[in-house]
KEVO-74051 format. One record per residue: residue in three letters; x, y, z of N, C-alpha, C, O in turn. Coordinates in nm, 2 decimals. Atoms other than C-alpha are relative to their C-alpha. Example, Ala and Ser with C-alpha at 12.3 -4.5 7.8 and 13.67 -1.06 7.14 Angstrom:
SITE, type, n_px, n_py, n_pz, ca_px, ca_py, ca_pz, c_px, c_py, c_pz, o_px, o_py, o_pz
SITE, ALA, 0.09, -0.12, 0.00, 1.23, -0.45, 0.78, 0.09, 0.12, 0.00, 0.19, 0.12, 0.07 .
SITE, SER, -0.09, -0.11, 0.00, 1.37, -0.11, 0.71, -0.08, 0.11, 0.08, -0.03, 0.22, 0.09 .
***
This chain:
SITE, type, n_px, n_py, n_pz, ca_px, ca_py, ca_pz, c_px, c_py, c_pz, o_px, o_py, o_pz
SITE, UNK, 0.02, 0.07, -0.12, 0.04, 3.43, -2.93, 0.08, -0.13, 0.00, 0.10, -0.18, -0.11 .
SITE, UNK, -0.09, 0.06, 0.01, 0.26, 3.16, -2.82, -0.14, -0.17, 0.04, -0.26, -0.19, 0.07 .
SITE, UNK, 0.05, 0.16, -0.07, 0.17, 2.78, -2.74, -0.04, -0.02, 0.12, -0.15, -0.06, 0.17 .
SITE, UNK, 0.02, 0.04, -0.17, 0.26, 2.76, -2.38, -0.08, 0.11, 0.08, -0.05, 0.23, 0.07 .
SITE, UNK, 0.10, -0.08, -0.07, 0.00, 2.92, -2.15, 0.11, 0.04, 0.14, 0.16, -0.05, 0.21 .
SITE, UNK, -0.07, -0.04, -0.14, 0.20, 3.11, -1.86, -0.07, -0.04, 0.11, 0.00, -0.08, 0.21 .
SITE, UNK, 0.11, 0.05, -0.10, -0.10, 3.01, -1.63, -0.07, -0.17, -0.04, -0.17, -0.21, -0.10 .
SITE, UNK, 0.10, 0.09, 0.07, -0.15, 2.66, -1.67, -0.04, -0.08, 0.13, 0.00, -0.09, 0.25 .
SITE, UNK, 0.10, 0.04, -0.10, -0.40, 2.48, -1.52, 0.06, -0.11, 0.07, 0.13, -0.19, 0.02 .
SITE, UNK, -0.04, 0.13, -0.07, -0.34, 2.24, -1.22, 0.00, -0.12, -0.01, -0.11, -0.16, -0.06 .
SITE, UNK, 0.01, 0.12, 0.03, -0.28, 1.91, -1.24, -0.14, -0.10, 0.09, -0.16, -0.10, 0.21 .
SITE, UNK, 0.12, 0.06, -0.03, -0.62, 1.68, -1.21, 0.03, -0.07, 0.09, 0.14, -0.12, 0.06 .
SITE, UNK, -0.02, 0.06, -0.11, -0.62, 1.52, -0.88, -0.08, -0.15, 0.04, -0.20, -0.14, 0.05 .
SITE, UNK, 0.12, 0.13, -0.03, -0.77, 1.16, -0.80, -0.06, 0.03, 0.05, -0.06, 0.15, 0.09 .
SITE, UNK, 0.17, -0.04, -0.08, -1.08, 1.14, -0.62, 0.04, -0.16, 0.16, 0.06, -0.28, 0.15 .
SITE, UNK, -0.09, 0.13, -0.07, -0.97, 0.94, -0.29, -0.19, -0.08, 0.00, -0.29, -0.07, -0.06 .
SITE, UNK, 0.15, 0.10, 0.02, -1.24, 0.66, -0.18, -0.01, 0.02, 0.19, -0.03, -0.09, 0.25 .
SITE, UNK, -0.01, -0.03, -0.15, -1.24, 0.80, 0.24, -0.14, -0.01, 0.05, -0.17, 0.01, 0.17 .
SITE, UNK, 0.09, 0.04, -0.07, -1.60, 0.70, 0.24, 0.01, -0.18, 0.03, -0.02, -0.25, 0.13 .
SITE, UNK, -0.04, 0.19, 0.01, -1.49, 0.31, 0.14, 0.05, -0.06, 0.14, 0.00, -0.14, 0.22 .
SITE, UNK, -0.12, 0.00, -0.10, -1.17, 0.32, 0.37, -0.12, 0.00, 0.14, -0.15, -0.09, 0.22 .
SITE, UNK, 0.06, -0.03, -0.10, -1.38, 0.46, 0.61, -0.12, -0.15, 0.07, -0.12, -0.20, 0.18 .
SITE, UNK, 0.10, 0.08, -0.07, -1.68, 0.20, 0.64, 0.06, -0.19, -0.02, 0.01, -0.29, 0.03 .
SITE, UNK, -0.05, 0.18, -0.03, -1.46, -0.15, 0.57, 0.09, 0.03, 0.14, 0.14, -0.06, 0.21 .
SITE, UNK, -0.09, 0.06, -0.17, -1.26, -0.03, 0.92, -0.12, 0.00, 0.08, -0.10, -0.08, 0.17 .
SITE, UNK, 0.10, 0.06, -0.04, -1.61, -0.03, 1.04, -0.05, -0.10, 0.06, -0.07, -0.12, 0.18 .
SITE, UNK, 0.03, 0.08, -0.01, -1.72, -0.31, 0.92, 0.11, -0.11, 0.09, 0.06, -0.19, 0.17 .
SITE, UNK, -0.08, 0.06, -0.06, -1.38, -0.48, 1.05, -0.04, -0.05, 0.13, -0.03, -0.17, 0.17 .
SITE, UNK, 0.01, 0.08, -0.11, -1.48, -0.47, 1.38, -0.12, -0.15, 0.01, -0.09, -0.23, 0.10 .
SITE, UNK, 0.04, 0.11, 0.02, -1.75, -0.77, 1.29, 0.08, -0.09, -0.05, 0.11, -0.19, 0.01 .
SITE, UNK, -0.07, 0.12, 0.04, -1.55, -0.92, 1.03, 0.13, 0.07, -0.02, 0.15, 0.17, -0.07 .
SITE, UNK, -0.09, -0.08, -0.01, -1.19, -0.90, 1.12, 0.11, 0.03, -0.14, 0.18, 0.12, -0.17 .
SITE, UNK, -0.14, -0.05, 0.13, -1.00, -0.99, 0.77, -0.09, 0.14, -0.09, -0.03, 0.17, -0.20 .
SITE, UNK, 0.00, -0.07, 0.13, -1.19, -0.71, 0.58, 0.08, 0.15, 0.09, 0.09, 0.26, 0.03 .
SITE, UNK, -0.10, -0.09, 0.00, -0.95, -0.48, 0.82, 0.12, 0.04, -0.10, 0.15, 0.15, -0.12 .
SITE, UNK, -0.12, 0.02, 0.06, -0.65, -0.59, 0.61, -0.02, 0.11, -0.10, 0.06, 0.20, -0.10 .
SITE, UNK, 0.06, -0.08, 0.13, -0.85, -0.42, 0.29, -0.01, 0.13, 0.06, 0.03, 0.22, -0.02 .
SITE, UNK, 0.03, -0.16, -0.09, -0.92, -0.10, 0.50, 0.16, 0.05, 0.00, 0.20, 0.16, -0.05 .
SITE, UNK, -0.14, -0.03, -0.05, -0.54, -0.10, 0.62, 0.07, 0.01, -0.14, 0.16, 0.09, -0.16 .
SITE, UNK, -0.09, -0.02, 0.13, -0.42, -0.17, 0.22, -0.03, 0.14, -0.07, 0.05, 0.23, -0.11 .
SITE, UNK, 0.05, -0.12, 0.09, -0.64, 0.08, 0.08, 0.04, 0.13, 0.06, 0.06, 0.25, 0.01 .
SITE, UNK, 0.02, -0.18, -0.02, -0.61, 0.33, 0.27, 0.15, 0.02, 0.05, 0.15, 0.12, 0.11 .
SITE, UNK, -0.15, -0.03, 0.02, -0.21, 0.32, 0.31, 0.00, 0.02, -0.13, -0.02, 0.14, -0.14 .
SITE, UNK, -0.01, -0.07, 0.11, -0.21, 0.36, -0.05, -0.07, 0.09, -0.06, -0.04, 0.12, -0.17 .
SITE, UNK, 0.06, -0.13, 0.00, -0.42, 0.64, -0.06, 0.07, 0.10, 0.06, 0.09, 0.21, 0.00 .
SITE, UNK, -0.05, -0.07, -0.06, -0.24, 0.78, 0.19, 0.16, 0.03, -0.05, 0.21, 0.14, 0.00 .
SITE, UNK, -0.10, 0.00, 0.08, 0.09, 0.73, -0.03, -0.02, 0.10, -0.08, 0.04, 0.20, -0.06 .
SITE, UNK, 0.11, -0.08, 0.12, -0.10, 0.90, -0.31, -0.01, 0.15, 0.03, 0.03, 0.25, -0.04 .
SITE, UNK, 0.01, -0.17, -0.03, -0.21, 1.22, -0.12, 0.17, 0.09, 0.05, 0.22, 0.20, 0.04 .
SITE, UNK, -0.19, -0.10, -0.02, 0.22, 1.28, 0.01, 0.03, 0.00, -0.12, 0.09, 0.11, -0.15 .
SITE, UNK, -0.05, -0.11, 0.12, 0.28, 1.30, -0.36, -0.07, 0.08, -0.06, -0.02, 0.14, -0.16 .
SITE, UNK, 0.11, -0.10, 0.08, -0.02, 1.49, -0.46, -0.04, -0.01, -0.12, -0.05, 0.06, -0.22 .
SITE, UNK, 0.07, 0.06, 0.16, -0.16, 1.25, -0.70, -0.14, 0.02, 0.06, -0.23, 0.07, -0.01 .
SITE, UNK, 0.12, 0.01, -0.04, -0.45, 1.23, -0.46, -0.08, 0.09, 0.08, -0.04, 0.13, 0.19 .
SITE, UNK, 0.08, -0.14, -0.16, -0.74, 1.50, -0.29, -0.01, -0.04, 0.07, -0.05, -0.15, 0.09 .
SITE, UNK, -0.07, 0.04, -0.16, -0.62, 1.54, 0.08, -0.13, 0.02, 0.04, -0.16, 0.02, 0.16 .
SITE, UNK, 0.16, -0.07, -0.12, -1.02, 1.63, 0.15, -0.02, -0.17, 0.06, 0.00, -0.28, 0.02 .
SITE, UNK, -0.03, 0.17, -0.03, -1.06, 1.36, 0.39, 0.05, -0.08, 0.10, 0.01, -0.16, 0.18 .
SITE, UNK, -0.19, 0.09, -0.05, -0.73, 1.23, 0.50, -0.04, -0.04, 0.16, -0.01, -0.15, 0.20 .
SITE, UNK, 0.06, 0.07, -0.14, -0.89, 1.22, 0.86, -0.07, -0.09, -0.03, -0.04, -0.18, 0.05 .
SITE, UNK, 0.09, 0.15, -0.01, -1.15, 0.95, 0.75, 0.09, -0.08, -0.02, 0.12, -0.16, 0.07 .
SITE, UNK, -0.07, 0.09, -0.01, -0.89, 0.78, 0.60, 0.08, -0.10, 0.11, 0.08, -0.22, 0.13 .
SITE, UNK, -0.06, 0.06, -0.10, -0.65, 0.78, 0.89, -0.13, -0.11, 0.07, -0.12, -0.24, 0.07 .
SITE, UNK, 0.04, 0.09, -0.11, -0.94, 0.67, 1.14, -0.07, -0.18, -0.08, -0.09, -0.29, -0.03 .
SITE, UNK, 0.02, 0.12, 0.07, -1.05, 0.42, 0.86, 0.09, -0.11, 0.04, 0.08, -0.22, 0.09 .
SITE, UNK, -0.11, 0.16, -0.04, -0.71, 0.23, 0.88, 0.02, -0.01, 0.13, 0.04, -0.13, 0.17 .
SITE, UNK, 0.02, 0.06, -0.16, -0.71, 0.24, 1.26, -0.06, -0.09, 0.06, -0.03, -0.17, 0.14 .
SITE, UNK, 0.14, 0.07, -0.04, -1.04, 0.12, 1.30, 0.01, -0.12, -0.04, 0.00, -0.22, 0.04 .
SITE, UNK, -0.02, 0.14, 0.08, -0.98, -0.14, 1.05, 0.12, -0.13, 0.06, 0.11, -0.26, 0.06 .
SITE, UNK, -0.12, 0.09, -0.10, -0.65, -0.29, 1.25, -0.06, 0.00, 0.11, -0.07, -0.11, 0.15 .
SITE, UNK, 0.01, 0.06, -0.12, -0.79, -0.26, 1.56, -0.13, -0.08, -0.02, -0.14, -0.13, 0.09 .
SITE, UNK, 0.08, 0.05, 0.01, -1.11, -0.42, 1.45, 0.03, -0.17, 0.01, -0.03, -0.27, 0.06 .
SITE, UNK, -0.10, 0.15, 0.02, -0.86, -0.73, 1.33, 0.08, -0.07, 0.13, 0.10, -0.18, 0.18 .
SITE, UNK, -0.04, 0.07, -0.13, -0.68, -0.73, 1.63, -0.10, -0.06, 0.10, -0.10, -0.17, 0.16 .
SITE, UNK, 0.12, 0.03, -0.17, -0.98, -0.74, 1.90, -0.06, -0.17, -0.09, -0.09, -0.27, -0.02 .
SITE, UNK, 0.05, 0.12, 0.04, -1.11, -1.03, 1.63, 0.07, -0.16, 0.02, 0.05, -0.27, 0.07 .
SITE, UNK, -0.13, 0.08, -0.05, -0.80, -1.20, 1.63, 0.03, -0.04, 0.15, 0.12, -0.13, 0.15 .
SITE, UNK, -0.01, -0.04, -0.17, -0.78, -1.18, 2.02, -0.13, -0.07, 0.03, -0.11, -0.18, 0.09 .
SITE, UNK, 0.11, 0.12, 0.01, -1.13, -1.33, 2.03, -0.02, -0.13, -0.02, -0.09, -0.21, 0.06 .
SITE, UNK, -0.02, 0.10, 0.03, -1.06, -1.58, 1.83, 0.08, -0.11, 0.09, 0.05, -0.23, 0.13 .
SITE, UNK, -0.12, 0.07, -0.08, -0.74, -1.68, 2.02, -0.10, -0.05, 0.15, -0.08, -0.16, 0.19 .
SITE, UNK, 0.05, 0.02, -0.11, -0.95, -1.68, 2.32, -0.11, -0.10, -0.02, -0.11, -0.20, 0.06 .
SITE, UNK, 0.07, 0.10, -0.02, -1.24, -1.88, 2.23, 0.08, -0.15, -0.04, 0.03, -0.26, 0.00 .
SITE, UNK, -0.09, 0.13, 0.07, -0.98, -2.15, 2.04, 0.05, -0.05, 0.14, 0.03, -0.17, 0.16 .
SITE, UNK, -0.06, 0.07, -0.11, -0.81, -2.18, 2.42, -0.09, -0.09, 0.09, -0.05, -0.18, 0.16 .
SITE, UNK, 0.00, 0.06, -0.05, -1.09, -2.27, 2.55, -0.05, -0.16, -0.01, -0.04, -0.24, 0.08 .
***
């Protein structure tokens, strides 16, 4: 029998974090900077799963995670601006 296995097993896949991502774009809409963390995390996850370091189960929370998470920042941001004018 030789060394190398003709069948060899797949490579171990990270474990993403699409519940995390998911509830700081959430929370974003209260508080707007923990968008930014939503929007880092979960672009680098999303990096992760196009080279197939990372499990795609998910990849939808993610997306709507960093959406949520920007527009949560924007509308805060936009608030902000608005009560500062007047």
């Amino acid at each position: 029998m030789s060394d190398t296995d003709p069948v060899a097993a797949p490579p171990q896949l990270l474990p993403n974090q699409r519940g995390k991502i998911l509830a700081l774009g959430l929370v974003a809409w209260l508080i707007g900077i923990v968008g930014l963390i939503a929007l880092g995390m979960g672009m680098e996850h999303l990096k992760r799963i196009e080279k197939g370091e990372m499990d795609p189960t998910g990849k939808g929370l993610i997306v709507f995670g960093v959406a949520s998470g920007v527009l949560g920042l924007v509308v805060n941001v936009a608030v902000l601006v608005q009560q500062c004018a007047k």
